[in-house]
C-alpha positions, -999 to 999 in steps of 0.1 A, spaced: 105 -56 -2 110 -57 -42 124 -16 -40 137 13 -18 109 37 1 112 72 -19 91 81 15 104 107 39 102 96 79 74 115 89 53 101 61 62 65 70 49 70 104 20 86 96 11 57 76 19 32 104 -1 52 128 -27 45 103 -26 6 114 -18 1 151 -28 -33 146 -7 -45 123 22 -29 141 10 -49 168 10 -84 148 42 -73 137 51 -71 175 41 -104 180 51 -120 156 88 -108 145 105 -89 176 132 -72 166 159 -44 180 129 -17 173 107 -38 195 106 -17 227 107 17 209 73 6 185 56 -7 218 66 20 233 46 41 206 19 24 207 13 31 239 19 69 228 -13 63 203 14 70 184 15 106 197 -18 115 185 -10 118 145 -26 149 141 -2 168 155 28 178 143 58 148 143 92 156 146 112 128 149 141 149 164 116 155 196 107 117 195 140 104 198 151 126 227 115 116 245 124 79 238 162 84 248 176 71 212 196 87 189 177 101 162 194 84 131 185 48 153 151 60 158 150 72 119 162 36 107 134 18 134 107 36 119 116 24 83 124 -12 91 93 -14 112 75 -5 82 92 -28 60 92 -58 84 55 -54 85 48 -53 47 73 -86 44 56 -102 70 26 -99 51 37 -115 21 52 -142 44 25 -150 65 -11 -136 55 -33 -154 75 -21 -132 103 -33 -100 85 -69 -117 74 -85 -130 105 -120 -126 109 -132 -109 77 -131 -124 40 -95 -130 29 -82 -110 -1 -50 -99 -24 -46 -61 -31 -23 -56 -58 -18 -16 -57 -6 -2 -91 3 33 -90 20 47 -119 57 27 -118 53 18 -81 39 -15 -70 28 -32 -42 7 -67 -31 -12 -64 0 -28 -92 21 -62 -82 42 -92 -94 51 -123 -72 44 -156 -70 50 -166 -68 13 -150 -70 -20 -149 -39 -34 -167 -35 -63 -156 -21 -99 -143 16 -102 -154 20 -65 -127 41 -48 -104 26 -21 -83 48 0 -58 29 24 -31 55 37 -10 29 51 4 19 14 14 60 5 50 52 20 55 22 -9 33 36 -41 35 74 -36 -2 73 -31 -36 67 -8 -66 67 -33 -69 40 -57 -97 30 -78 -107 -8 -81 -99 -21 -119 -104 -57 -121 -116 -82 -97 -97 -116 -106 -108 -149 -87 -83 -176 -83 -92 -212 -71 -68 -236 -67 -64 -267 -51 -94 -258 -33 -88 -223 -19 -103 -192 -32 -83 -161 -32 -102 -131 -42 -74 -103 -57 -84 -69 -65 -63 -47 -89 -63 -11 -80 -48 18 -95 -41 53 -83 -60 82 -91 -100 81 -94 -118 60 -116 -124 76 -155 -146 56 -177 -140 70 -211 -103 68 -204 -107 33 -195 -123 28 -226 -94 44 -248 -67 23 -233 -85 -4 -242 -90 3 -276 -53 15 -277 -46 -23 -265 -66 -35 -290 -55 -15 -319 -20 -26 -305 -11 10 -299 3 3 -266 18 -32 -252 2 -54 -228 27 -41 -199 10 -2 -205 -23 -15 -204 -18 -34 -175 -3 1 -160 -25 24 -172 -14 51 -154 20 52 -166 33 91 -172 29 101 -205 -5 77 -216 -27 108 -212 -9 121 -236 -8 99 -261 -45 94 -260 -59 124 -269 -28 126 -297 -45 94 -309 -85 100 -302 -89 138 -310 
């Protein structure tokens, strides 16, 4: 992983309760000294997310000191999202392969899944197992981009965080154009202080 998880604990294993199965290929796949503790939550159901987590009660149910179990439940999540990278077929079986590059505000984060459909543009796409990386679960779909080379097709969906605003996207394009911003901002657009300068510019 490119940067550090701003993400507390209980927000990391909310979003890996949101993907059993990839914990699962991750099982599989890369066993490592968490192994026995995330099997052992999946057979929990991961103690039924709704309720209320506290990892103090998990450890002492599991029989682990709680700063082990705190450091399991971040590499799990880490291990997972580099074994995506690593080896996406795993993550891709049986539905239509695609790239999700997640853009929310300075946080990034590339994504391997297969999906039924390709999301269509300014559709919204929630996916709460990325919060932990990008500080967020909604995205909207920006550009669809497809790639072919030598001889495989690889569909990649740009998404940003937040909900999908026409006449915004409209204004960062003319503040592109009018060179008002650089090609990195308008490839972010929703860095911090954008807004902003917008309605400064367009009144």
């Amino acid at each position: 992983m490119s940067s550090p998880l701003e993400a507390s604990t209980k927000q990391i294993f909310h979003c890996l309760a949101e993907m059993p199965g990839w914990c699962e290929i991750l099982l599989k796949n890369r066993p490592g000294a968490y192994s026995e503790f995330l099997q052992w939550l999946l057979q929990k159901d991961f103690f039924e997310i709704e309720k209320r987590i506290v990892i103090r009660n998990i450890a002492k149910e599991f029989g682990a000191d709680p700063a082990k179990i705190t450091k399991w439940i971040v590499l799990i999540y880490e291990d997972i999202l580099d074994l995506n990278e690593e080896m996406p077929a795993l993550f891709k079986a049986g539905a239509i392969s695609h790239e999700l590059w997640f853009n929310n505000r300075e946080q990034f984060a590339v994504v391997n899944m297969g999906l039924m459909v390709t999301p269509r543009l300014h559709e919204r796409f929630d996916f709460w197992f990325i919060k932990a990386k990008v500080g967020r679960n909604y995205f909207y779909v920006k550009e669809i981009e497809h790639d072919v080379r030598r001889g495989e097709h690889t569909i990649r969906v740009h998404l940003v965080g937040g909900f999908a605003n026409r006449y915004r996207e409209q204004l960062v394009d003319r503040a592109y154009f009018e060179k008002l911003i650089d090609f990195k901002t308008h490839r972010n657009p929703s860095a911090w202080d954008l807004d902003d300068k917008l309605r400064k510019w367009y009144k």
